[in-house]
C-alpha positions as CSV (number, residue, x, y, z in Angstrom):
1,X,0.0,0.0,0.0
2,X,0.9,3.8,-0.9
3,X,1.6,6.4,1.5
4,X,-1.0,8.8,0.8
5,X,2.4,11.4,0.6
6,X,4.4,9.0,-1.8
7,X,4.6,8.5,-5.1
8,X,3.1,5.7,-6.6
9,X,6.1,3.0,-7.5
10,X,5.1,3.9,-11.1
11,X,5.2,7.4,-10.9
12,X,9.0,7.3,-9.2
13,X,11.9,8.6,-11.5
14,X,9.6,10.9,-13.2
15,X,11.0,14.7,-13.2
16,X,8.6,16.8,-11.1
17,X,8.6,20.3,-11.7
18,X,6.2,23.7,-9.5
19,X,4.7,24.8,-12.6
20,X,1.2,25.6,-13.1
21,X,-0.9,22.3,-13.6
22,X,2.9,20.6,-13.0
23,X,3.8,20.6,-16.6
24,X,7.2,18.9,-17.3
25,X,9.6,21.4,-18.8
26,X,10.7,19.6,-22.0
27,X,14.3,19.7,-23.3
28,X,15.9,22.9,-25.1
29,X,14.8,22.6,-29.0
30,X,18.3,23.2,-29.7
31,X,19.6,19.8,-28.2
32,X,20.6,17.4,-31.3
33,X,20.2,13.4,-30.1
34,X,21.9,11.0,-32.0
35,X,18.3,10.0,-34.1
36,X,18.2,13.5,-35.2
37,X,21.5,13.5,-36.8
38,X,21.0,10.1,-38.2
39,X,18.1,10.7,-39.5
40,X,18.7,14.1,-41.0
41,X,22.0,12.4,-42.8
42,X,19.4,9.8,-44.0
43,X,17.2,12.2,-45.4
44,X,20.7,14.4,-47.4
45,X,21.7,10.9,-48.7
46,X,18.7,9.5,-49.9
47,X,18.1,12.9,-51.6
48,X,21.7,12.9,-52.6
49,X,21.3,10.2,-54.4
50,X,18.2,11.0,-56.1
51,X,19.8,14.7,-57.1
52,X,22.6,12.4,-59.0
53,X,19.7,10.9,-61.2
54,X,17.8,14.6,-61.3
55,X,21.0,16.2,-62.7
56,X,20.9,14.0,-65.5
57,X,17.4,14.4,-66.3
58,X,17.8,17.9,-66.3
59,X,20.6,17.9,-68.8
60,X,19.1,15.3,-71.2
61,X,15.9,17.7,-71.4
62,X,17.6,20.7,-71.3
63,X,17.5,20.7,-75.5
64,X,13.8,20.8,-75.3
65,X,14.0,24.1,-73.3
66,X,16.3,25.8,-76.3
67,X,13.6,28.3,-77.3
68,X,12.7,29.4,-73.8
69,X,15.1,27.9,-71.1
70,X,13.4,29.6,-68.5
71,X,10.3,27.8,-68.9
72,X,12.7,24.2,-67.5
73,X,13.0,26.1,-64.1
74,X,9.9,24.2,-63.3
75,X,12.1,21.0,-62.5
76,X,13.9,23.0,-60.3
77,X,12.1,22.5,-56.8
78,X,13.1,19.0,-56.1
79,X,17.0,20.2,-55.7
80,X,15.5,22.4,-52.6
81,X,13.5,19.8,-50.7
82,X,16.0,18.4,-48.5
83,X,16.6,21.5,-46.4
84,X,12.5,22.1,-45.7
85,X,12.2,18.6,-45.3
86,X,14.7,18.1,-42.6
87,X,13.3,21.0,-41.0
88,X,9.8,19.9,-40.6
89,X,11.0,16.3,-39.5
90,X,13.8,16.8,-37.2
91,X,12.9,20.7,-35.6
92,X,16.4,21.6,-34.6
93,X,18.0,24.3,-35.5
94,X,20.8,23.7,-38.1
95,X,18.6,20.4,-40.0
96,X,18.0,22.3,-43.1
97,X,21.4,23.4,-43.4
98,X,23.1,20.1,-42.4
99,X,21.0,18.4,-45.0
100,X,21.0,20.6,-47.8
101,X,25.3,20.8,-47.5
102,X,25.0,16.9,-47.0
103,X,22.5,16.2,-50.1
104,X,24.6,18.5,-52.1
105,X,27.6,16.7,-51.2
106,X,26.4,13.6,-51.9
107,X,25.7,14.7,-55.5
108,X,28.9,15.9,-56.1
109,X,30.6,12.9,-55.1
110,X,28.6,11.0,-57.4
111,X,29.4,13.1,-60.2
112,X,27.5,16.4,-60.2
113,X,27.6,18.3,-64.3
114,X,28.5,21.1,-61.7
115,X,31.1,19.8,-59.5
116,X,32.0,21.0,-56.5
117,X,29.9,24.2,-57.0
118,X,26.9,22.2,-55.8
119,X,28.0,22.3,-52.6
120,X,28.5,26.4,-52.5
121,X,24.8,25.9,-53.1
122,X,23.9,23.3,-51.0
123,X,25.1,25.6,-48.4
124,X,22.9,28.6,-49.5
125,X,20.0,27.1,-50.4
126,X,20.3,25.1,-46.9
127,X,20.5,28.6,-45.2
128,X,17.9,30.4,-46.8
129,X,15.0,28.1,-45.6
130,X,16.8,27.7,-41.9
131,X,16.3,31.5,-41.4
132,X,12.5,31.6,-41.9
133,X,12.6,28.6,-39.1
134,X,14.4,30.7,-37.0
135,X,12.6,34.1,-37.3
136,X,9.9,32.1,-35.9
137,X,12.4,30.6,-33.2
138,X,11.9,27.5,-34.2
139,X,8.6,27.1,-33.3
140,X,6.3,27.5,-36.4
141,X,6.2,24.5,-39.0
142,X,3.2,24.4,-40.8
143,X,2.1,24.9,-44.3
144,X,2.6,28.5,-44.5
145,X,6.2,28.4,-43.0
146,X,6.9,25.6,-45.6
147,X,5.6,27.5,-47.9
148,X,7.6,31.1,-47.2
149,X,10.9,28.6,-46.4
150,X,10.8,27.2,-50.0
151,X,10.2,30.7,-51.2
152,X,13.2,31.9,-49.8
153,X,15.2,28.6,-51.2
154,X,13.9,29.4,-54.5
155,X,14.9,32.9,-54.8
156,X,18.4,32.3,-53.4
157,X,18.7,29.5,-56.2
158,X,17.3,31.8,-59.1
159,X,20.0,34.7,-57.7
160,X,22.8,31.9,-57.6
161,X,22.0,30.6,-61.1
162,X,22.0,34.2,-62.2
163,X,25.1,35.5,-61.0
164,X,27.1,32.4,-62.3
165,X,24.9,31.6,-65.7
166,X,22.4,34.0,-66.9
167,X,23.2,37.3,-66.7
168,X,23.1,37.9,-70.7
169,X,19.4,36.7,-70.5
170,X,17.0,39.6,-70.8
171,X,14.6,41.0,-68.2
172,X,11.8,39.3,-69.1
173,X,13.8,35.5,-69.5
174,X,14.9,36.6,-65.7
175,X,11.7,37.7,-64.3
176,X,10.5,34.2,-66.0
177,X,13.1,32.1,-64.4
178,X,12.5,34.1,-60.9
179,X,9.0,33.4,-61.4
180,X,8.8,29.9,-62.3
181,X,12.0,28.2,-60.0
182,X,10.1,30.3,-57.0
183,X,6.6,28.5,-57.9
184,X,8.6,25.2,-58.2
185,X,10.3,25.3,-55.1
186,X,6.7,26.5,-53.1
187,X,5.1,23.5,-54.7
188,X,7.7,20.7,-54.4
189,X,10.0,21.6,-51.4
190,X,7.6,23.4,-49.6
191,X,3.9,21.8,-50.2
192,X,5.4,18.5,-50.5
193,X,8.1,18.4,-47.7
194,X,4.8,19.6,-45.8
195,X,3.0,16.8,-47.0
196,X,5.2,13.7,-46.9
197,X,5.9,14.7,-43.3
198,X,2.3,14.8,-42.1
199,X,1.7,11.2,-43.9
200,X,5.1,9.9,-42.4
201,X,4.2,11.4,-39.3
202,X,0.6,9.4,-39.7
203,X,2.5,6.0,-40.0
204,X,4.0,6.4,-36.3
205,X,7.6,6.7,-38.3
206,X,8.4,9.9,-37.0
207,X,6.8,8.8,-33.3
208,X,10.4,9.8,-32.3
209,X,10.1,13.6,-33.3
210,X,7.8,16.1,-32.0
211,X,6.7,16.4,-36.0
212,X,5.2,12.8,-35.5
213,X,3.9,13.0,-31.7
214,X,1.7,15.9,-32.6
215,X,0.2,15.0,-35.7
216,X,-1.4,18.4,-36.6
217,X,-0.2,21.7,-37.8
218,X,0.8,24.2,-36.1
């Protein structure tokens, strides 16, 4: 029999705390476990992988796009998932740029059409999404925050492609590319990073993130 002043045997070992209603403080966002890091490596590798195969497809196409080659930006949002992605999923500040730099990294090593480059912009396209997580301090990661993230992915990628390819094009093949990479990235990295989490989330396979404990957006 309990002590009516003692812990049930179940109960011991649990962290009690004198907030209101006795919540449990939970652990600083900012605390990387190992899962997190092995998962967000998972997530740069797979899509590593899958960049290699995308780099090919956009070069074997690209004569299709001779007449208008902005119009071919719409492929572009699939390089750009692997930063919003490990966002949403992992939550921890530094995931989108650890697996956009990782993803890129990959590719090259495979045998990117651009080298080495790819990982100059892994590393910006990684960082542009990780700052619209953490304007909202890392708290916000629903569809509209998916949404702006792969925005700002986007335009960094159309600026990057400029500087280094197209600045002979004229203002309207920019405002074009801008327009159509930015669209891309929304749909793909953002709406579908979004998505894919929620139905991975769904399975119980993120059970081990708060992504797949809470099951809703927020």
């Amino acid at each position: 029999m309990t002590h009516p002043h003692e812990p049930d045997i179940a109960d011991r070992g649990r962290p009690t705390s004198n907030l209101p209603g006795d919540q449990v403080p939970t652990a600083a966002p900012t605390t990387w476990r190992t899962v997190d890091i092995v998962v967000t490596a998972v997530i740069a590798v797979a899509f590593g992988v899958v960049f290699w195969a995308w780099n090919h497809l956009w070069t074997a196409t690209g004569p299709a796009f001779t007449a208008f080659p902005p119009g071919q930006a719409f492929m572009y949002g699939i390089w750009l998932v692997p930063g919003v992605l490990a966002a949403l999923v992992i939550r921890k500040p530094g995931a989108a740029v650890f697996a956009s730099v990782l993803a890129a990294a990959v590719s090259a090593l495979l045998g990117a059409t651009w080298g080495v480059q790819v990982v100059w912009y892994g590393l910006l396209q990684g960082l542009a999404p990780e700052m619209v997580f953490l304007a909202t301090r890392y708290r916000r990661f629903g569809l509209p925050v998916a949404l702006i993230a792969a925005a700002a992915a986007g335009l960094t990628a159309a600026s990057l492609d400029w500087f280094y390819y197209y600045r002979p094009w004229t203002t309207g093949w920019l405002v074009t590319y801008y327009a159509v990479l930015t669209a891309s990235s929304v749909v793909i990295a953002g709406f579908g990073s979004w998505a894919l989490t929620r139905s991975l989330a769904g399975t119980g396979a993120l059970d081990a993130f708060p992504s797949g404990r809470e099951r809703r957006p927020v």
